[in-house]
C-alpha positions in Angstrom: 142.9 118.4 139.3 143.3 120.7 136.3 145.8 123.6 136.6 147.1 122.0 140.0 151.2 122.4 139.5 153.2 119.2 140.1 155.4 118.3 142.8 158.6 119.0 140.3 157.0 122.3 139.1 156.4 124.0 142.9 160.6 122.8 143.9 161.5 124.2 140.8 159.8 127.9 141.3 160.8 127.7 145.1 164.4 127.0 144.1 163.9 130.1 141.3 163.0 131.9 144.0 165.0 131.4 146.9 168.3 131.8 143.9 166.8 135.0 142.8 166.8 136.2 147.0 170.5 135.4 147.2 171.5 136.8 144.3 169.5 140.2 145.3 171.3 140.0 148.4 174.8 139.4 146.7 174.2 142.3 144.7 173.4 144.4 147.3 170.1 144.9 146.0 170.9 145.8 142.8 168.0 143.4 141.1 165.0 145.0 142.4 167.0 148.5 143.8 166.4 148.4 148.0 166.9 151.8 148.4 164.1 153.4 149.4 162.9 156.7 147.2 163.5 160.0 149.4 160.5 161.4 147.3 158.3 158.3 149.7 158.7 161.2 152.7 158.3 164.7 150.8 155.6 165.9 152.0 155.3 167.0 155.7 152.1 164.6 155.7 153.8 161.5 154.7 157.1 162.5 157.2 154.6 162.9 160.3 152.3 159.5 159.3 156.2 158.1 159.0 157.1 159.1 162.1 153.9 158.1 163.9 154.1 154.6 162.6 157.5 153.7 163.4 157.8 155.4 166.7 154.6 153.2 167.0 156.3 150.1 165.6 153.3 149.7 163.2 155.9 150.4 160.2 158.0 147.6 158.4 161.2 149.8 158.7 163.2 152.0 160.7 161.0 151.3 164.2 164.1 151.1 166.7 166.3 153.9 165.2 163.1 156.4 165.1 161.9 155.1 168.4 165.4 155.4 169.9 166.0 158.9 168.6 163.1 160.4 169.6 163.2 159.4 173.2 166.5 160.5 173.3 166.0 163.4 172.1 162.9 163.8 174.6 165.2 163.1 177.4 167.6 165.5 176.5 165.0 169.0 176.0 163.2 168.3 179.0 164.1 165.3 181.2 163.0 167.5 184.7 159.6 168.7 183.9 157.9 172.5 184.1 158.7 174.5 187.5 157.3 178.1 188.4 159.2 180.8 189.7 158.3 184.2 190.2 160.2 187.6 189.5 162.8 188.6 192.3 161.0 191.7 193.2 157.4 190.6 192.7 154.2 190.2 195.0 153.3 187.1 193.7 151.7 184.7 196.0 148.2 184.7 194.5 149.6 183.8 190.9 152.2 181.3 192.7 149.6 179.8 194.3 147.5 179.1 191.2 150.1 178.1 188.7 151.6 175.3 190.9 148.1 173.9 191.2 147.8 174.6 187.3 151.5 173.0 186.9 150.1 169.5 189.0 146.8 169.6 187.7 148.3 169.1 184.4 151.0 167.0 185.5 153.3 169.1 184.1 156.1 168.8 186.1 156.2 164.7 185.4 155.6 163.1 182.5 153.3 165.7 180.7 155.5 167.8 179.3 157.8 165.3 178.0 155.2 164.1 176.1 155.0 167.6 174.5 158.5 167.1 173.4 157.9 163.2 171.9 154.6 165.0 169.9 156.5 167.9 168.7 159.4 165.4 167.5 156.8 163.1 165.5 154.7 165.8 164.4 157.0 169.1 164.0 154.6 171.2 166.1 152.3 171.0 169.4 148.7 172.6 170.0 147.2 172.6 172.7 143.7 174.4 173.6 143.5 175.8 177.1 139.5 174.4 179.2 137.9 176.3 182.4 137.1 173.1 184.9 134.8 175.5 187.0 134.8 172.4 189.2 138.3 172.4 190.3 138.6 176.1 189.3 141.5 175.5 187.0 142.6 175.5 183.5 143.2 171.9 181.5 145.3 171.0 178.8 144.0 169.4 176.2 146.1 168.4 173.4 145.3 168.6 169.9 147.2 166.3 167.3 147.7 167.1 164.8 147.5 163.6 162.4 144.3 163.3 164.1 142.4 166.9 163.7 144.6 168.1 160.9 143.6 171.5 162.5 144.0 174.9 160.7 145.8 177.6 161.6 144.5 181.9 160.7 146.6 184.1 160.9 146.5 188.0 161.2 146.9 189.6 157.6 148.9 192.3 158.6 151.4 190.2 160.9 151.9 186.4 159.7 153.5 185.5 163.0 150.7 186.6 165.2 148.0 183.8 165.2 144.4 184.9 165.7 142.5 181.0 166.1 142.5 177.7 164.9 139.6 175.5 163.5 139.1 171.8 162.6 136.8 169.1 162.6 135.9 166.9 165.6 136.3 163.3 164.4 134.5 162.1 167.7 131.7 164.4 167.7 131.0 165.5 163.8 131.3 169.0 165.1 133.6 172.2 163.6 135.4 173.6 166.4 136.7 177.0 166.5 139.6 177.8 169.1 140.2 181.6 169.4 144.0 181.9 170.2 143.4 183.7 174.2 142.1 180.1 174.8 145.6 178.0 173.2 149.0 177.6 173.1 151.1 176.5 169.7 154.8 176.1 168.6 155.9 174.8 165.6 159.3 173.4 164.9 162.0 173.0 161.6 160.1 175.9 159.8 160.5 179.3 159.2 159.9 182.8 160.4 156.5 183.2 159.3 155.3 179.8 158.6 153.7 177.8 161.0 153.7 174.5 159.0 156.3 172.6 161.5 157.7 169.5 160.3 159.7 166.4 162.3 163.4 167.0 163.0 163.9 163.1 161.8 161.3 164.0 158.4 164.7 164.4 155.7 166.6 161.5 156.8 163.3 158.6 156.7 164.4 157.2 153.8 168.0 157.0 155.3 166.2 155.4 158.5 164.8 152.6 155.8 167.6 151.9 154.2 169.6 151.3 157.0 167.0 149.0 158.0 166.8 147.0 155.0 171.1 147.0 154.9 170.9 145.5 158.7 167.8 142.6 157.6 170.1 141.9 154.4 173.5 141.2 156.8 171.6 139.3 158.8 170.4 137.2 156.2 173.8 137.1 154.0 175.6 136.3 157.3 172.9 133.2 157.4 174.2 132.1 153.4 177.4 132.8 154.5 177.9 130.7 157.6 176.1 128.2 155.9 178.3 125.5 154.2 178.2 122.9 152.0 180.0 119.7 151.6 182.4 119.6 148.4 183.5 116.2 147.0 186.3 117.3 143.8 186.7 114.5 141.7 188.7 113.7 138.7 186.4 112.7 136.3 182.1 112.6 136.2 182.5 108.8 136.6 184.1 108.7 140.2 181.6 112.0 141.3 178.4 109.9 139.9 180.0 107.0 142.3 180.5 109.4 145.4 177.5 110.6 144.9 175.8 106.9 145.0 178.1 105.8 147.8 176.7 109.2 149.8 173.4 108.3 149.3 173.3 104.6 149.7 175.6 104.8 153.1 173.1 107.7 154.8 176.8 109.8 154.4 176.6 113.0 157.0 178.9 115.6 158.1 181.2 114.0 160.9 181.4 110.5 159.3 184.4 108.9 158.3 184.4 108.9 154.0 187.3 107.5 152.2 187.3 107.4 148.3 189.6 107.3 145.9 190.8 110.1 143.2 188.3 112.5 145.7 189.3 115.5 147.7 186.6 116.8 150.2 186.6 120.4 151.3 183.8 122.4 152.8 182.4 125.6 151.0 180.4 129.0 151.5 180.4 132.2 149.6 183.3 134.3 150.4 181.0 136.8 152.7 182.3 140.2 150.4 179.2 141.7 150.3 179.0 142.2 153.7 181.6 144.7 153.7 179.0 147.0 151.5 176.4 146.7 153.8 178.5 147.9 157.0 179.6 150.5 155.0 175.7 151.6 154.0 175.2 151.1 157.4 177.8 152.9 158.9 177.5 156.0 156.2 173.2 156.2 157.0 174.2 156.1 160.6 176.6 159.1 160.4 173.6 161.0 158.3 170.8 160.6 160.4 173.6 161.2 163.6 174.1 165.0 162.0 171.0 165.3 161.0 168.9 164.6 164.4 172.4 165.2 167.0 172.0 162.3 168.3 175.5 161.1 169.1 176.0 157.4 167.4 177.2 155.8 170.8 173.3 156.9 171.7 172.0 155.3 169.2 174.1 151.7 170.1 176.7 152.0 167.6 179.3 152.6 169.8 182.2 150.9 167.5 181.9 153.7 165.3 183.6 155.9 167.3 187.5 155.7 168.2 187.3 156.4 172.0 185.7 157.3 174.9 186.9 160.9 174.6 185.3 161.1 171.3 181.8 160.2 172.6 182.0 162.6 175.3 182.5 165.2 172.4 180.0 164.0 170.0 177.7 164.4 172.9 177.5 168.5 172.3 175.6 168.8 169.1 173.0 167.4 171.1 173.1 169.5 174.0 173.5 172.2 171.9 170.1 171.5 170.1 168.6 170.6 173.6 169.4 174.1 174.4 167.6 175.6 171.4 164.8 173.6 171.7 164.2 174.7 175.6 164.6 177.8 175.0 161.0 177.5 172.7 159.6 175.4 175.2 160.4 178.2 177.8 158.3 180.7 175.7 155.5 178.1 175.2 155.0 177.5 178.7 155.2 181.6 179.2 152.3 181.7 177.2 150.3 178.8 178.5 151.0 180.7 182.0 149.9 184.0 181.4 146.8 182.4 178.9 145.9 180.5 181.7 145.4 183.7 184.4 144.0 185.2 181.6 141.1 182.2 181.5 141.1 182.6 185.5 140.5 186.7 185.1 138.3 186.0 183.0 136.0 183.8 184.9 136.4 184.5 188.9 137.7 187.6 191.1 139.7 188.6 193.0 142.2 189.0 189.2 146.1 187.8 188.8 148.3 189.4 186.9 150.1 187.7 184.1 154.0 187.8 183.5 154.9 187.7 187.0 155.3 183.9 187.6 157.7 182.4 184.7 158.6 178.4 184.2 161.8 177.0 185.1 163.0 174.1 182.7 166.1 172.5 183.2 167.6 169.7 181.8 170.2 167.2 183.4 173.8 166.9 181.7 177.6 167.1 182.3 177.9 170.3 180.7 175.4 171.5 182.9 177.0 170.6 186.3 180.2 171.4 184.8 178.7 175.2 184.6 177.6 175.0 188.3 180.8 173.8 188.8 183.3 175.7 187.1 181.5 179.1 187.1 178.4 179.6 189.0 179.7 178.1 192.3 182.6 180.1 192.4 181.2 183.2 191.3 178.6 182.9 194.6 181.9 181.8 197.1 182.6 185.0 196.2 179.9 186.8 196.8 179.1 188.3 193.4 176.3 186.0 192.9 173.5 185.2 195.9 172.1 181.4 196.8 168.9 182.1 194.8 171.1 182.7 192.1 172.9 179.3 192.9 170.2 177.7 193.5 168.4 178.5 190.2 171.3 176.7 188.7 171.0 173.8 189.7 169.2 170.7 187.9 166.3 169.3 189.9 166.4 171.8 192.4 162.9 173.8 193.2 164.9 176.9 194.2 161.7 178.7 196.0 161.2 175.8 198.2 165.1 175.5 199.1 164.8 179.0 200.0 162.0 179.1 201.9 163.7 175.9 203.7 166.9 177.9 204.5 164.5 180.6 205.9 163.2 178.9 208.3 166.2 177.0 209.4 167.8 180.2 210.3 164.4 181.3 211.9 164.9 178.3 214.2 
């Protein structure tokens, strides 16, 4: 057929081909240039539809490390869920009453609000828009993601940090909604003062993510040239290597069989593996960035070997908790707000009214520092007596303190 290529002409392009591969990966990329472009993630747009995809695994690159991080990271802000507690001297039982039925209604005190922090971490911010069910006489949560309504946020003129509503389009229904800000709750993330533009924690180290992706595909596949080898037949002259080669072929010669010939040395070749030491070191060097950059400790992110001890780990551990710290103490305030917003939508609706401000959340999170504190400062302190068990109690990680108290009361009751 015209145009059809021969049988000689497609071996010769795939060999082209697969030379042209092995030479890009000898050169450490250096042919096409790997490295991906930070300019690719500028934008906070293309960092949050980065994040998205990867932590989806819909991306080519970076999918585990991304994935990894952020659920980490999720783990560490908020691994206990949302609790309520209300003020020491307060007459609270009405709004007790309502916001644990608001906090299990919205499963907030499972996996809910760690899904809060996985959003905020792909998208840099969290909104969600507070609904009356008149049926179950509660308020829902119903988040609003961004990278689906690409929502907008006003702002009062004279003060940039108070938000008056949001708007955006419905892409289910057609409809522009507006969402006064009595009836939401919104934090944004990685931004400043008086911007409410969040962006990802992970958004100036994608490209690093990438390339560290492509560096651990390109070991994998220089290991597989390198730990394939090739039979080498040295000969002394062309005449004796033309008749090696005939012998090989007309004796069905393989690895393992006996070959004798004369003026011939056999050895057994492969590339000398060099390049590989570049890649670890990308590697290895991308790893430490995105490490300081997200703190995530590397032993977290299943590099352990890049650290020189146990000791070390346990110390590289602190940046995140550190972060977690920060982090919780803006999730604290956001669930303030949903609190009070919340009585507010009850107030507004049915009698008798609740008063906002008197029930506040109780986040914890779960690590060593943490029971070290408990144990190195708070116990001690209430052994005492400067401190009381309510005190204690409130301290401790996965403890409902109002319940162990109300426990304890009764106990002594009996």
């Amino acid at each position: 057929m015209f145009g059809r290529k021969s049988k000689l002409e497609r071996r010769y392009e795939a060999a082209i081909a697969e030379l042209r591969q092995q030479v890009d990966i000898l050169s450490h990329g250096a042919v096409d240039g790997l490295a991906r472009d930070p300019d690719s993630y500028r934008s906070v747009e293309a960092q949050v539809e980065g994040m998205i995809s990867k932590y989806r695994g819909t991306a080519e690159k970076g999918v585990e490390l991304v994935k990894r991080i952020v659920n980490v990271r999720r783990a560490f802000v908020l691994p206990n869920g949302v609790r309520v507690s209300a003020n020491d001297s307060s007459d609270a039982a009405n709004e007790m009453a309502f916001l644990r039925e608001h906090v299990d209604a919205n499963n907030l005190n499972e996996s809910l609000a760690q899904d809060y922090v996985r959003e905020s971490e792909l998208e840099g911010k969290v909104l969600v828009r507070l609904v009356w069910d008149a049926g179950a006489r509660q308020v829902r949560h119903r988040y609003i993601p961004w990278d689906v309504y690409r929502y907008r946020i006003f702002v009062d003129a004279a003060d940039p940090q108070r938000i008056t509503r949001f708007t955006y389009l419905d892409p289910f229904t057609g409809k522009e909604e507006t969402v006064p800000a009595t009836e939401a709750v919104f934090r944004a993330f990685n931004t400043t003062l008086n911007s409410h533009d969040g962006a990802p924690t992970l958004g100036p180290v994608l490209h690093v993510c990438d390339n560290v992706s492509d560096a651990l595909r390109d070991l994998r596949r220089l290991n597989r040239i390198t730990a394939t080898v090739t039979p080498f037949f040295e000969s002394e002259d062309p005449e004796t290597a033309e008749q090696v080669v005939k012998d090989i072929k007309s004796r069905g010669w393989k690895i393992g069989m006996v070959y004798a010939g004369a003026k011939t040395k056999f050895t057994m070749v492969s590339p000398d593996g060099a390049s590989s030491a570049i890649l670890e070191d990308e590697i290895r060097l991308g790893m430490q960035i995105i490490s300081g950059v997200s703190g995530v400790s590397l032993h977290f992110l299943g590099f352990p070997d890049m650290l020189s001890n146990r000791a070390v780990a346990t110390e590289m551990s602190e940046p995140v908790e550190v972060g977690s710290a920060a982090d919780l103490t803006a999730w604290r305030g956001f669930y303030e707000e949903a609190f009070d917003k919340a009585i507010g939508l009850w107030n507004r609706e049915m009698n008798p009214e609740m008063r906002p401000g008197l029930v506040k959340p109780v986040l914890t999170g779960v690590t060593a520092a943490q029971w070290g504190r408990v144990r190195d400062t708070w116990l001690p302190l209430y052994q005492a007596g400067a401190v009381s068990v309510e005190r204690l109690l409130k301290e401790l990680p996965e403890t409902d303190a109002d319940e162990e108290l109300a426990r304890l009361g009764k106990a002594s009751s009996n």
